[in-house]
C-alpha positions in Angstrom: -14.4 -10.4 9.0 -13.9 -6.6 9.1 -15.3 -4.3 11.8 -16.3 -0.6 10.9 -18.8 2.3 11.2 -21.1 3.4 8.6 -20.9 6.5 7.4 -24.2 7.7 8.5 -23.7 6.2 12.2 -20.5 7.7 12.4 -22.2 11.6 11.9 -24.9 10.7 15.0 -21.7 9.2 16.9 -20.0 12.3 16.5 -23.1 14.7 17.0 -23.7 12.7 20.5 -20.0 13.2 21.4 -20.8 17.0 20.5 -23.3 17.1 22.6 -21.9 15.4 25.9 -19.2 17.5 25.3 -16.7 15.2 24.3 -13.9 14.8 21.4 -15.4 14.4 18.5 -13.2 11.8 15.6 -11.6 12.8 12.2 -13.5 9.4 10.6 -15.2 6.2 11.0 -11.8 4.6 10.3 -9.8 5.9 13.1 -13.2 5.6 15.4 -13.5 1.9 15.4 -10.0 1.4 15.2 -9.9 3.1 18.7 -13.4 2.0 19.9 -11.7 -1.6 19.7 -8.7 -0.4 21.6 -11.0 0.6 25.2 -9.7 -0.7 27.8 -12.8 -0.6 29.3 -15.6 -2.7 27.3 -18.6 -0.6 28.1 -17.0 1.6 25.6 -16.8 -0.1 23.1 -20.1 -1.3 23.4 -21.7 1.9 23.3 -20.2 2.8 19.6 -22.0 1.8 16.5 -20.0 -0.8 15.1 -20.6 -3.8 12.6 -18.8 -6.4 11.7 -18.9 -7.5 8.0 -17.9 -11.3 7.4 -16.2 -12.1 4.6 -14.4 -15.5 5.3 -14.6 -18.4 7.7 -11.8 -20.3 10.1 -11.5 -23.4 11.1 -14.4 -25.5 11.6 -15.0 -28.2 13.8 -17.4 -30.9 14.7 -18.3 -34.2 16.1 -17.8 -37.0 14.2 -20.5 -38.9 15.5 -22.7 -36.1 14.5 -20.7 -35.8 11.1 -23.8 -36.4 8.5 -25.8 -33.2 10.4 -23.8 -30.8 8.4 -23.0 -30.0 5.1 -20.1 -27.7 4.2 -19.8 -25.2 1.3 -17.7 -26.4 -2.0 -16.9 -22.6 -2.3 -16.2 -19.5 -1.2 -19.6 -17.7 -2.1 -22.0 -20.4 -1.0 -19.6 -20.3 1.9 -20.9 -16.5 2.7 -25.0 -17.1 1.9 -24.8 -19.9 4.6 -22.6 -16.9 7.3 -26.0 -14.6 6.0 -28.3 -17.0 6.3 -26.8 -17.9 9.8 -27.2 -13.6 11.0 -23.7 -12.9 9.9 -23.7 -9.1 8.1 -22.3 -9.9 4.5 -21.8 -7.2 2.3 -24.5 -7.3 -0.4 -21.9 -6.3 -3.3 -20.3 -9.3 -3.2 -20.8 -10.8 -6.5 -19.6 -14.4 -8.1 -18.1 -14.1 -11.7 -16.7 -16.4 -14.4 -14.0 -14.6 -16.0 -10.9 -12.2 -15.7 -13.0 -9.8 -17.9 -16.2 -9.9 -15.7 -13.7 -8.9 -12.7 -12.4 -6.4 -14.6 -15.6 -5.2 -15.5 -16.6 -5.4 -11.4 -14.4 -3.7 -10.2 -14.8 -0.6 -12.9 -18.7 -0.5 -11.5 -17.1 -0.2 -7.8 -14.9 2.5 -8.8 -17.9 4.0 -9.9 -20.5 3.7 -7.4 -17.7 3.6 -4.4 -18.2 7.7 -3.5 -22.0 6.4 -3.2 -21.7 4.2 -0.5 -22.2 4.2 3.7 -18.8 3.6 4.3 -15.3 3.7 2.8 -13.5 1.4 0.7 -9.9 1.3 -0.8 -10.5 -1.2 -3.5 -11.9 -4.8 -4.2 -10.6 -8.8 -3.3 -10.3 -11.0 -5.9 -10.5 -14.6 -4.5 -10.3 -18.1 -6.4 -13.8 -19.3 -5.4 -13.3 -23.0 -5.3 -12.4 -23.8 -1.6 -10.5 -26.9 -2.6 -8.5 -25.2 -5.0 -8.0 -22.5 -2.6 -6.4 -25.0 -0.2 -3.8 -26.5 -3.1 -2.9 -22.9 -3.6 -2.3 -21.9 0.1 -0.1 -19.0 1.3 3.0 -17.2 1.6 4.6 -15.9 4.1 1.4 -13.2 4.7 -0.4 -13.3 2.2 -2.8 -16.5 0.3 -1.7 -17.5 -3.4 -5.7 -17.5 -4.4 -7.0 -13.7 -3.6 -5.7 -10.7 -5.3 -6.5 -6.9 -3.9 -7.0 -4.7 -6.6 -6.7 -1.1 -5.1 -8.2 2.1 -6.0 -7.0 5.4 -6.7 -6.3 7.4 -3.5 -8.1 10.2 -2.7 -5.9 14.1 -3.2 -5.5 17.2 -2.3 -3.3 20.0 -3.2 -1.5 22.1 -0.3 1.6 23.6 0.4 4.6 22.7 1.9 5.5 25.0 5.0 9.1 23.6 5.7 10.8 20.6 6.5 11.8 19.0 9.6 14.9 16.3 9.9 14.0 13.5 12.5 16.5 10.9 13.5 16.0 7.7 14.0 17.4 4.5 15.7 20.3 3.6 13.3 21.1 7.7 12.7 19.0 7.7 9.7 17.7 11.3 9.1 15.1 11.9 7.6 13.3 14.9 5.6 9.5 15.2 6.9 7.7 17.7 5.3 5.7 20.4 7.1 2.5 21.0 5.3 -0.5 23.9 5.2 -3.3 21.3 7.0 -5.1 19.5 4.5 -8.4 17.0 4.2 -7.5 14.1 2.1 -10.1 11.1 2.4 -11.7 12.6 5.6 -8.2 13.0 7.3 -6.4 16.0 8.5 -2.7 15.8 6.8 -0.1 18.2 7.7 3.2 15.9 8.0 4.2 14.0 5.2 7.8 11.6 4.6 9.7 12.9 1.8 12.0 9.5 2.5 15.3 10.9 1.7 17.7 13.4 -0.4 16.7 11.1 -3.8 13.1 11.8 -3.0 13.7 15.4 -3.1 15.7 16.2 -6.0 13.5 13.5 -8.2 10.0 15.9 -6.8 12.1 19.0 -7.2 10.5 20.7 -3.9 11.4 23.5 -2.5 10.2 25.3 0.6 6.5 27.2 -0.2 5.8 25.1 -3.1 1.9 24.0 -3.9 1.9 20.1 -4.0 -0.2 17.1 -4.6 -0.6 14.6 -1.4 -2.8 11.5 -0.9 -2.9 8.9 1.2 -0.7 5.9 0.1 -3.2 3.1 0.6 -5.5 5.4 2.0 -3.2 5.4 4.7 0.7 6.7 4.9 0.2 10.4 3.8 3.1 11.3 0.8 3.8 14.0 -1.6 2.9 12.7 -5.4 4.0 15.7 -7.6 5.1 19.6 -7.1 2.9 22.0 -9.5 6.2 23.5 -10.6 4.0 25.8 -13.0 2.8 27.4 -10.3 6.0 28.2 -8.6 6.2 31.8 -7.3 9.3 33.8 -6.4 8.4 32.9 -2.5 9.7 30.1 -2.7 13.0 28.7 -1.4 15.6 25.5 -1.7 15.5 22.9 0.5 18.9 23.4 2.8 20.1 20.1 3.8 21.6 19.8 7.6 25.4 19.2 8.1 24.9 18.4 11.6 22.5 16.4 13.6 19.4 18.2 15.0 19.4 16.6 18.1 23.1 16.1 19.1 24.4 18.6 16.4 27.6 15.8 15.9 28.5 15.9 12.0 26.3 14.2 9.4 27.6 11.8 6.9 26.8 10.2 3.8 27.9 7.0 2.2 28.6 7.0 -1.3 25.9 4.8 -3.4 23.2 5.7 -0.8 20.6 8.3 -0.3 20.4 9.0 3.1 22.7 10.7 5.9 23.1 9.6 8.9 24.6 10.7 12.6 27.5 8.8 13.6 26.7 9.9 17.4 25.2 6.2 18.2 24.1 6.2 21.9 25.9 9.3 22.7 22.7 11.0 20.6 19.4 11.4 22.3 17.0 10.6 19.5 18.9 7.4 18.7 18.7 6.3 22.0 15.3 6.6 22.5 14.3 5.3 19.3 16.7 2.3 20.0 14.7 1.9 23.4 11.2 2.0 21.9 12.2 -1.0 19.1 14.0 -2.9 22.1 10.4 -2.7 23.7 8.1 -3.2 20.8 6.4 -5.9 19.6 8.8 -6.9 16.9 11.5 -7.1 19.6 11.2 -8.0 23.3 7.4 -7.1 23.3 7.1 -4.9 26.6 
């Protein structure tokens, strides 16, 4: 299942913090995300959260006992026996016959979705037979029988104050842009990736430009288009770095590819640091 705050629990949550005289959060996302992160359960208890079930695990049982319980033959009847059990289930869930009737589904979501007490980012599309879902299986993350069919993300138009080069553990550098602080899907936005030099002659940008962000899965904040019509005579070009920021040794770039990089290696700062962070992380030696 999924675990979140509604909406409406989320304001009293943040009018109680107000009033103990505490920090308040940004959104319900990034306040059960870190309500399930307390180190200290007590915490966590006291925030409004819910979990929504939308699936089951593995399931086991006696054999002597065997003929006492009757499993679901699919997915939905699968979620009426988790409601009927006190599990929350979401009440949109809906069981449909047809590619067209999904279709249709998820246009009524799209519609309705600014209605409801908490936010989504689009809709699951799951094969509903549990024995054909087990033929179908998974890949390396992901099962072969459900589909997410995503939304459009929410936008905002700002403007981009200046760019800052960060370096990172192979001497990548990278353009991150500096923008006027923006609300985009009830987050604060004022840093967004502009990837590499590729990214930033195919937007055109230049320093001062008005620009259109959202959130990339309602998530990784990125730059979508430059209103070039609205360019004014403020604005300025992009000036690339010839040396590192950090270490200030010379930058180079490989023909055939799109970033530059600092040869430095451990001799710069930032690379070393980085390189000591991915050594620790959980992908590496998991510190």
């Amino acid at each position: 299942g999924e675990i979140l705050i509604k909406k409406s629990r989320f304001e009293k949550l943040n009018e109680r913090s107000l009033k103990n005289k505490q920090k308040t959060f940004s959104n319900p996302r990034n306040a059960a995300a870190g309500s399930l992160r307390q180190l200290d359960p007590k915490v966590t208890a006291s925030r409004p959260l819910m979990m929504s079930a939308y699936g089951t695990g593995y399931i086991q049982y006696s054999a002597n006992n065997s003929d006492e319980y009757t499993f679901a033959t699919t997915h939905y009847q699968s979620l009426v026996r988790l409601k009927d059990l006190g599990f929350e289930v979401n009440d949109l869930v809906k069981e449909v016959s047809s590619i067209d009737e999904s279709i249709n589904y998820c246009k009524e979501l799209t519609q309705i979705r600014p209605s409801l007490d908490y936010d989504i980012d689009g809709v699951v599309i799951k094969v509903n037979n549990l024995d054909y879902q087990n033929q179908l299986g998974f890949i390396s993350r992901a099962p072969r029988w459900a589909t997410a069919y995503k939304f459009q993300s929410d936008e905002a138009i700002t403007e981009l104050i200046d760019v800052d080069w960060q370096v990172g553990r192979t001497g990548t550098v990278t353009p991150v842009a500096k923008l006027k602080t923006v609300n985009v899907g009830g987050v604060n936005i004022s840093n967004a990736t502009l990837h590499n030099l590729d990214e930033i002659h195919r937007l055109n940008i230049k320093i001062n430009d008005k620009v259109i962000v959202k959130r990339a899965g309602d998530v990784i904040p990125k730059i979508v288009k430059v209103l070039e019509k609205e360019r004014c005579d403020k604005t300025n070009d992009i000036i690339v770095p010839k040396n590192c920021p950090v270490c200030f040794s010379i930058l180079t770039r490989i023909d055939g590819e799109a970033v530059i990089r600092c040869t430095a290696g451990f001799s710069c700062s930032a690379q070393l640091k980085e390189s000591i962070k991915h050594f620790s992380s959980k992908r590496a030696l998991d510190i």
